[in-house]
C-alpha positions in Angstrom: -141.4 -7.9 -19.8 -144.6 -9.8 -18.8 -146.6 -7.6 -21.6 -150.5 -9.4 -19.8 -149.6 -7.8 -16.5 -149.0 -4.3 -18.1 -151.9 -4.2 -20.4 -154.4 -5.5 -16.6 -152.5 -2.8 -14.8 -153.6 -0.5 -17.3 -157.4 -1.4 -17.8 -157.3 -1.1 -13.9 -156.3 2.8 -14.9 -158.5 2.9 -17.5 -162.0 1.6 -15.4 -160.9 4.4 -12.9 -160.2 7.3 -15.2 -163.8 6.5 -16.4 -165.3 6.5 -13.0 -163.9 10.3 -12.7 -165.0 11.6 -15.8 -168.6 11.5 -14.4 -167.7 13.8 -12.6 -167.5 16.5 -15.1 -170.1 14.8 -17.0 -172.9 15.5 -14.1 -171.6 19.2 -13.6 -172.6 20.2 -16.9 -176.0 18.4 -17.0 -176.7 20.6 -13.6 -175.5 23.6 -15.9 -177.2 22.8 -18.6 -174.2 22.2 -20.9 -174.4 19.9 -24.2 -170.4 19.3 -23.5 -171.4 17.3 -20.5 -172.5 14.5 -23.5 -168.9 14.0 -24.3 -168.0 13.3 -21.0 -170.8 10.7 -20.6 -169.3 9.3 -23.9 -165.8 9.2 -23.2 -166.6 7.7 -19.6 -168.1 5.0 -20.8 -165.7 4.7 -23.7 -162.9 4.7 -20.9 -164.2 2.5 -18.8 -165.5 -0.2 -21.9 -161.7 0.4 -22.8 -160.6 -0.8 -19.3 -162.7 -3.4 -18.6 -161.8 -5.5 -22.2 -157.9 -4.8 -20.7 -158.8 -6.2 -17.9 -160.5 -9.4 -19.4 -158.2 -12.0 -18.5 -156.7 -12.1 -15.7 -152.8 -13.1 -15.4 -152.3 -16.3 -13.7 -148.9 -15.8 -12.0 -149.4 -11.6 -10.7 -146.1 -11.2 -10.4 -144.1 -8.0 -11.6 -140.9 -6.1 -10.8 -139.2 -3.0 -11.3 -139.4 -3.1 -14.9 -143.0 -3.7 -15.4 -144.0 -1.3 -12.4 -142.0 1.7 -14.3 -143.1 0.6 -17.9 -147.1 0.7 -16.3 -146.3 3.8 -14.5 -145.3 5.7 -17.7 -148.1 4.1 -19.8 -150.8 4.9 -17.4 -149.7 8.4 -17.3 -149.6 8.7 -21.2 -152.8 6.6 -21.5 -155.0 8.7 -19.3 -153.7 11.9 -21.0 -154.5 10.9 -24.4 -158.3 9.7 -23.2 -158.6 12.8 -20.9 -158.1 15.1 -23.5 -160.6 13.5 -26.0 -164.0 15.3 -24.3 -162.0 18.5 -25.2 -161.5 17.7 -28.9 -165.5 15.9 -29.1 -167.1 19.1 -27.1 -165.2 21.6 -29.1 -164.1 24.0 -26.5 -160.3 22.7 -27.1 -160.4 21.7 -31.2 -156.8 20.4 -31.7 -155.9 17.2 -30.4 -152.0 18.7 -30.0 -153.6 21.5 -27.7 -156.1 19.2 -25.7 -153.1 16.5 -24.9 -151.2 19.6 -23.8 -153.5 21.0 -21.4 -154.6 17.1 -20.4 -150.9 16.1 -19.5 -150.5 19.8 -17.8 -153.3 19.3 -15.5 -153.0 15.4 -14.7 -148.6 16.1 -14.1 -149.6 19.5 -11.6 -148.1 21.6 -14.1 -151.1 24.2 -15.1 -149.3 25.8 -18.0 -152.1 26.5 -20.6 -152.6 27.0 -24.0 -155.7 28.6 -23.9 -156.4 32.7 -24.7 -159.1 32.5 -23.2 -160.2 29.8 -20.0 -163.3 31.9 -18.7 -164.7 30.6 -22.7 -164.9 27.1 -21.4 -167.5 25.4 -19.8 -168.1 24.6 -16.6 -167.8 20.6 -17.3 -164.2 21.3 -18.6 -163.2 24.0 -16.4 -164.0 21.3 -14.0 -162.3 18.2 -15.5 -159.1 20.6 -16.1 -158.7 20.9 -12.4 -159.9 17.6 -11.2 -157.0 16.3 -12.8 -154.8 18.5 -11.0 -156.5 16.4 -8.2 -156.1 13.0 -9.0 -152.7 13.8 -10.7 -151.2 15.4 -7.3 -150.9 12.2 -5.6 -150.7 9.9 -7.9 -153.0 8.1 -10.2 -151.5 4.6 -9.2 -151.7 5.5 -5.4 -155.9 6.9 -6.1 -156.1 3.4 -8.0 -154.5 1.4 -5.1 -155.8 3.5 -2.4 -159.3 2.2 -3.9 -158.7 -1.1 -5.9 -158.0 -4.0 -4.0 -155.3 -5.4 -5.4 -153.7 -8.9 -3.5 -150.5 -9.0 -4.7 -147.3 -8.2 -2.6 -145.8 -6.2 -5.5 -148.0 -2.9 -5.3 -144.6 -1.1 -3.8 -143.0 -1.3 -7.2 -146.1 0.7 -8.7 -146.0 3.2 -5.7 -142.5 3.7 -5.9 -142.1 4.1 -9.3 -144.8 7.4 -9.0 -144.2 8.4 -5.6 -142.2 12.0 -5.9 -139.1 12.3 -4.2 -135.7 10.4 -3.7 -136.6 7.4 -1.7 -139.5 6.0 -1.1 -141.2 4.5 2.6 -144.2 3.0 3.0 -146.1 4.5 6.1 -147.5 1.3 7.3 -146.3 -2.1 6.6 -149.4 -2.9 3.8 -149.2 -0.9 0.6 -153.4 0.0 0.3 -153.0 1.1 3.8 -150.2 3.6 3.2 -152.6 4.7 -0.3 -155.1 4.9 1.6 -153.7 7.0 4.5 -152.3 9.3 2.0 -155.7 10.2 0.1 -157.4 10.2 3.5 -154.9 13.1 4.3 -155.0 14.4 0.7 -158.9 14.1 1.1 -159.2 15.9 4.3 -157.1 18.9 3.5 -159.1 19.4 0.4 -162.7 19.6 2.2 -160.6 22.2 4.7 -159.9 24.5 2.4 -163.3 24.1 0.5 -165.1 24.9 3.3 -163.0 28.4 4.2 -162.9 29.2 0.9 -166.9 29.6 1.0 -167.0 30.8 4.6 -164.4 33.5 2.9 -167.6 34.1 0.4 -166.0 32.1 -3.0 -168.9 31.0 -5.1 -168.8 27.4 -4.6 -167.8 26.2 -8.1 -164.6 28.5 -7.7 -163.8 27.5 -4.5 -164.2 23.2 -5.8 -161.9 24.2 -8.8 -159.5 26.3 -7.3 -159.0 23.4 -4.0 -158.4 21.0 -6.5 -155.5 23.0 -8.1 -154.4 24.1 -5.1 -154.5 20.3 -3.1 -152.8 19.0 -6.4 -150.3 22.1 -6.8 -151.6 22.5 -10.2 -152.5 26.0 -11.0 -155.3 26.2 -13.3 -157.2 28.8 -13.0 -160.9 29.1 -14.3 -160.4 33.1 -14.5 -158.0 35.1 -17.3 -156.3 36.5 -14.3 -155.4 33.7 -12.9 -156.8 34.3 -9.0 -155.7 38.2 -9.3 -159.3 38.9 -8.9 -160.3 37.3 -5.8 -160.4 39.1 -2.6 -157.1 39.1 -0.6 -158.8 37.1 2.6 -159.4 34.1 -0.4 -155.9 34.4 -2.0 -154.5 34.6 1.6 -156.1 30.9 2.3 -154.7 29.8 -1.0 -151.6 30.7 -0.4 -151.6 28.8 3.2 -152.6 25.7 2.0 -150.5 25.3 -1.2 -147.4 26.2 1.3 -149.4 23.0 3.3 -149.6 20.9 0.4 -145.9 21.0 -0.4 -145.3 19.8 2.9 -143.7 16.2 3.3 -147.3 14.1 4.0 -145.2 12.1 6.3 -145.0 14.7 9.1 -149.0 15.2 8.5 -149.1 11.3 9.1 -147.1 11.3 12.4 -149.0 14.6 13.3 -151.8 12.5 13.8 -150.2 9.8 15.7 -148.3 9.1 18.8 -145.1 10.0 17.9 -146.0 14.3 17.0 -142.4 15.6 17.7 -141.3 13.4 14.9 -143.2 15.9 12.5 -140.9 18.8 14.0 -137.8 16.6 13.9 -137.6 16.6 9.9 -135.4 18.2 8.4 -136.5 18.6 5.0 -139.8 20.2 6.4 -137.7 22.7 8.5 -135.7 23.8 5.6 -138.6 24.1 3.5 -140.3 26.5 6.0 -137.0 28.3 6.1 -136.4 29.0 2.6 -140.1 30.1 2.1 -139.7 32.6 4.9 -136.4 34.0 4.0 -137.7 34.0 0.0 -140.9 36.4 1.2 -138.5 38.8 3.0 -136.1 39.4 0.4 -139.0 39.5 -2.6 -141.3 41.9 0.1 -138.1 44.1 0.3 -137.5 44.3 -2.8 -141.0 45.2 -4.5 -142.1 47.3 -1.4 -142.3 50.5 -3.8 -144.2 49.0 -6.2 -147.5 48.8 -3.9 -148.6 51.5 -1.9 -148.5 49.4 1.4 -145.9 47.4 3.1 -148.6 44.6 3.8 -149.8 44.1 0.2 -146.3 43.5 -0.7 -145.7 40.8 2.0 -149.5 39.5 0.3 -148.1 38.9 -3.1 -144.9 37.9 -2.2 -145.8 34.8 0.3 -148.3 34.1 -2.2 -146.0 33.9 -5.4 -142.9 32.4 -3.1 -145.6 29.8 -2.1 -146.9 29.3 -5.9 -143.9 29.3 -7.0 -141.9 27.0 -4.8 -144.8 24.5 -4.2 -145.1 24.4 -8.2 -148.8 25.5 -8.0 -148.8 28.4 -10.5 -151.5 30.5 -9.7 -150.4 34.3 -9.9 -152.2 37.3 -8.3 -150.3 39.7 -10.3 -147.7 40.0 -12.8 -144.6 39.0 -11.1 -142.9 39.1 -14.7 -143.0 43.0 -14.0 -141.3 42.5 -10.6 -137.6 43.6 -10.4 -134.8 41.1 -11.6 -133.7 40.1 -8.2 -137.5 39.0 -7.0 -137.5 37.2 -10.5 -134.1 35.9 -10.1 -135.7 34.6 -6.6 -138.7 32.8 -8.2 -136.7 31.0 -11.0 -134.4 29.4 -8.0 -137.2 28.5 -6.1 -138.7 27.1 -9.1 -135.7 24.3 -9.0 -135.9 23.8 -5.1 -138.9 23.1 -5.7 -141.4 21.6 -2.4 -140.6 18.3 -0.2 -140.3 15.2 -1.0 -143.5 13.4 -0.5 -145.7 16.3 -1.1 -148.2 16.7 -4.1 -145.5 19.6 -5.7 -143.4 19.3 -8.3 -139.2 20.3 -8.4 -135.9 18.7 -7.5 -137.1 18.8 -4.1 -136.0 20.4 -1.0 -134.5 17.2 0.4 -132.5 16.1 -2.7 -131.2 20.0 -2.4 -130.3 19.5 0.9 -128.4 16.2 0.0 -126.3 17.8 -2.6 -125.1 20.7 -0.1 -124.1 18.6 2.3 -122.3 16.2 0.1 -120.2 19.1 -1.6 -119.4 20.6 2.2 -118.6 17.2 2.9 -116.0 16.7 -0.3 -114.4 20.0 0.7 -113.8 18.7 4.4 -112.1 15.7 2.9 -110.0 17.7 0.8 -108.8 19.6 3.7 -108.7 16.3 5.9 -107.9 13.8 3.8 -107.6 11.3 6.7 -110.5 12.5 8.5 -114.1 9.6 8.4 -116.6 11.7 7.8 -120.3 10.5 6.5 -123.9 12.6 5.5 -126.6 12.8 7.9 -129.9 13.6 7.2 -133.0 13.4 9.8 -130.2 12.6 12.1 -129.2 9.2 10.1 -126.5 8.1 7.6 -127.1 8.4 4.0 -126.0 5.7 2.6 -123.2 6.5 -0.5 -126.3 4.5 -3.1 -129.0 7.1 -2.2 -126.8 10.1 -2.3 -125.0 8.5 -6.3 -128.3 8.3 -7.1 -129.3 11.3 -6.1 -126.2 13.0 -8.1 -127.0 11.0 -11.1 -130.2 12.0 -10.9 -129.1 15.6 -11.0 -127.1 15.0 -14.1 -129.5 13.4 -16.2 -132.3 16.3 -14.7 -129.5 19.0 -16.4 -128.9 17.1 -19.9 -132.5 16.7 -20.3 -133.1 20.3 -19.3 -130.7 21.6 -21.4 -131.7 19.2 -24.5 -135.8 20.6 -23.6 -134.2 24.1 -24.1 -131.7 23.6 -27.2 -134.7 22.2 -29.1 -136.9 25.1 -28.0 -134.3 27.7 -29.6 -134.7 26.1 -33.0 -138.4 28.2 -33.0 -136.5 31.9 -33.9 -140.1 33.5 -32.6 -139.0 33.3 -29.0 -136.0 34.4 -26.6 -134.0 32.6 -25.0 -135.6 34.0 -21.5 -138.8 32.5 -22.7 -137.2 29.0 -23.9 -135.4 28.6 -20.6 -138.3 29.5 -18.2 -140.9 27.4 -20.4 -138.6 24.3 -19.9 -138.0 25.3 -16.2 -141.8 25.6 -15.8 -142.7 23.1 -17.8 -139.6 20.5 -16.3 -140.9 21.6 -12.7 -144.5 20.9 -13.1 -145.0 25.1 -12.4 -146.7 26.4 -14.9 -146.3 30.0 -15.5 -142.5 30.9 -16.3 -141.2 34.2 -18.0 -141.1 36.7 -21.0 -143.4 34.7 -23.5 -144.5 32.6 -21.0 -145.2 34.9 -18.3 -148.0 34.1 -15.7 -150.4 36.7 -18.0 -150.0 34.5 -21.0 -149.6 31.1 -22.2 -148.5 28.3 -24.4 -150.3 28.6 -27.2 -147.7 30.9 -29.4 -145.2 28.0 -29.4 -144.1 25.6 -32.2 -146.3 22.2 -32.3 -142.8 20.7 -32.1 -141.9 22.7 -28.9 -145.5 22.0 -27.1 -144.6 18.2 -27.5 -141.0 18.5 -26.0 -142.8 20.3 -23.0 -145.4 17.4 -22.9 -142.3 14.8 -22.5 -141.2 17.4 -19.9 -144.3 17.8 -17.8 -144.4 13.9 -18.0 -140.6 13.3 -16.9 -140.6 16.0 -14.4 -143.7 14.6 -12.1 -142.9 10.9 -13.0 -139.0 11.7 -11.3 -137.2 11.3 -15.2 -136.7 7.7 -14.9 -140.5 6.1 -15.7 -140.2 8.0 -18.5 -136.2 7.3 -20.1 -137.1 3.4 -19.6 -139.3 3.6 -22.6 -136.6 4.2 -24.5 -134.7 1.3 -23.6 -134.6 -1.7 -26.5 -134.0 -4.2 -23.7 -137.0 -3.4 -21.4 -139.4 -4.7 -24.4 -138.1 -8.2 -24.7 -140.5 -10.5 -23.5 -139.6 -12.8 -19.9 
């Protein structure tokens, strides 16, 4: 482990994190707020931090895989633990435990909350809580290399090690250009919805907040009732663009290229589509009598089937009241989760795909033993590594899921409804699950020791497991 590279990786972090906490620190000097003083504080703080990280320079810049997931992880943890400190300072989260909750929540996408009571906050933190559903949705390493310039030929370890999904492609041949084309996307999308969300009449500060945790699939909310009380024309834009945002960013790349029908041509993006449309019908059938129109059933079903699969969060009613089969619906769709390459959170739609075609394709070769038979995907051969790895991933996904749920179960306050959805919503990066959990209530009632397993579970789940697990390897600490 080159230990000097680590520690300038994550100044680097550090500087930027700062930068973006004045962000929140000049929206409460325009409101007038005294908790825009601890984000002045902790920005400079952050970036003093970051710059004394960054003091000397390694000689040789030269890292691997090791180092890349080690930084990854770290950076992640880091900005958590410094991002939640205006909280504590300001007072409008107290506990340390609770503010590094709701940090890591917003920074992973996951917008599960532990607060009673979010319209009690001010408007610096209600902002910070979704800018970091922002920054968070892409990637903190791809904002920092999309902006930084950075001359070594390494960068794809960093990206790959953060970049959701089971592979990982660069869409030009230079790193910082492919950052860069991905927040230019990210970026664009963003001011889109902005600016219908006020032409649909959102007061602005609503409409900044609720864009960022709907571009980052986050979910925070900056109302009790999550968005339940916006008009239906503003939930209905929502709900388009988080379906947008858990869209592959690939096919928005080749969109605006030469080659357009390549967009059309993948086949994670089709099935994603799918499985969003057959989802609505089914939950809009179901929960028809429950509203007194067949069209504000289809409005709260596309909207929850497209919170729920993109891992946004945001709720327009109480779904937990819906019949089992809708709920049985959502909890599956939780798992799917949205594409690969996307700003949601999940297994992901093409790692789903993967495993269906590998099981049809082990129960063709037990019928035709003889028979040469391979996986396609996009029209190409997976290779037997990507779809082990994608297996193994699978395996350690369900012992840590089911590790995240035995532990919960040790807190006899809860049922085992609530432990499982809090770990499924949590492990996703969703937010809201069931029961105790449900999207009209929040975190807050569970055991410290059960908020901290989530944390490790909101980290794991939107750093792909593996960023994570390495820090607990002995041998990835000894020195090179």
């Amino acid at each position: 482990m080159h230990y000097h590279i680590v520690v300038y990786i994550l100044g680097m972090v550090l500087r930027v994190e700062g930068a973006l906490m004045l962000l929140p620190a000049i929206v409460g000097l325009m409101y007038g707020e005294h908790q825009a003083l601890s984000f002045f504080i902790m920005a400079a703080v952050t970036f003093a931090l970051g710059t004394v990280m960054m003091w000397k320079k390694p000689a040789k810049f030269v890292f691997y895989a090791r180092e890349a997931l080690v930084s990854v992880s770290l950076s992640w943890i880091l900005i958590s633990i410094m991002g939640a400190l205006p909280f504590v300072i300001n007072g409008d989260i107290p506990s340390f435990s609770n503010a590094l909750f709701e940090t890591i929540s917003g920074f992973t996408t996951t917008g599960a909350s532990i607060l009673d009571n979010v319209e009690g906050l001010s408007h610096a933190s209600l902002l910070w809580r979704s800018f970091t559903h922002w920054v968070g949705g892409m990637g903190v390493i791809v904002f920092m290399l999309a902006i930084v310039p950075m001359t070594s030929g390494y960068n794809a370890q960093l990206m790959r090690a953060e970049s959701p999904g089971p592979t990982f492609g660069k869409l030009v041949p230079k790193v910082r250009e492919s950052a860069k084309i991905l927040y230019t996307i990210y970026f664009g999308m963003t001011i889109v919805q902005i600016v219908l969300l006020l032409l649909a009449r959102m007061p602005i500060f609503d409409a900044f907040c609720l864009s960022f945790g709907t571009a980052g699939t986050g979910g925070f909310g900056i109302r009790n009732d999550s968005v339940g009380s916006y008009t239906m024309l503003q939930q209905g834009i929502i709900t388009v663009f988080m379906i947008l945002f858990g869209v592959n960013f690939n096919a928005y790349y080749y969109l605006t290229g030469r080659d357009k029908k390549q967009a059309f041509r993948m086949e994670e993006v089709r099935w994603y589509f799918i499985i969003i449309a057959v989802a609505i019908l089914l939950i809009t059938g179901n929960i028809a009598p429950m509203f007194d129109s067949v069209f504000k059933a289809f409005h709260h079903a596309a909207f929850q089937v497209g919170s729920i699969i993109t891992t946004t969060g945001y709720s327009t009613v109480d779904f937990d009241k819906w019949p089992e089969f809708s709920r049985g619906i959502l909890v599956l769709l939780m798992f799917i989760g949205a594409c690969a390459g996307s700003t949601g959170g999940g297994i992901k739609v093409s790692r789903v795909l993967v495993m269906v075609k590998a099981v049809a394709q082990q129960i063709r070769e037990y019928i035709h033993p003889h028979s040469v038979c391979c996986i396609e995907f996009d029209k190409k051969a997976v290779d037997k590594r990507t779809v082990k790895s994608i297996l193994v991933y699978l395996a350690v996904f369900i012992f840590i899921f089911v590790g995240s749920v035995f532990v919960l179960t040790i807190d006899p306050k809860w049922d085992l409804l609530t432990d499982f959805t809090a770990v499924a919503a949590t492990f996703n990066n969703i937010g809201p699950g069931l029961a105790g959990v449900g999207p009209m209530t929040n975190y807050n009632g569970l055991s410290l020791l059960s908020k901290y397993v989530l944390m490790f579970d909101m980290l794991a789940g939107r750093l792909e497991l593996y960023p994570m697990l390495v820090l607990f390897v002995p041998g990835i600490w000894k020195r090179r």
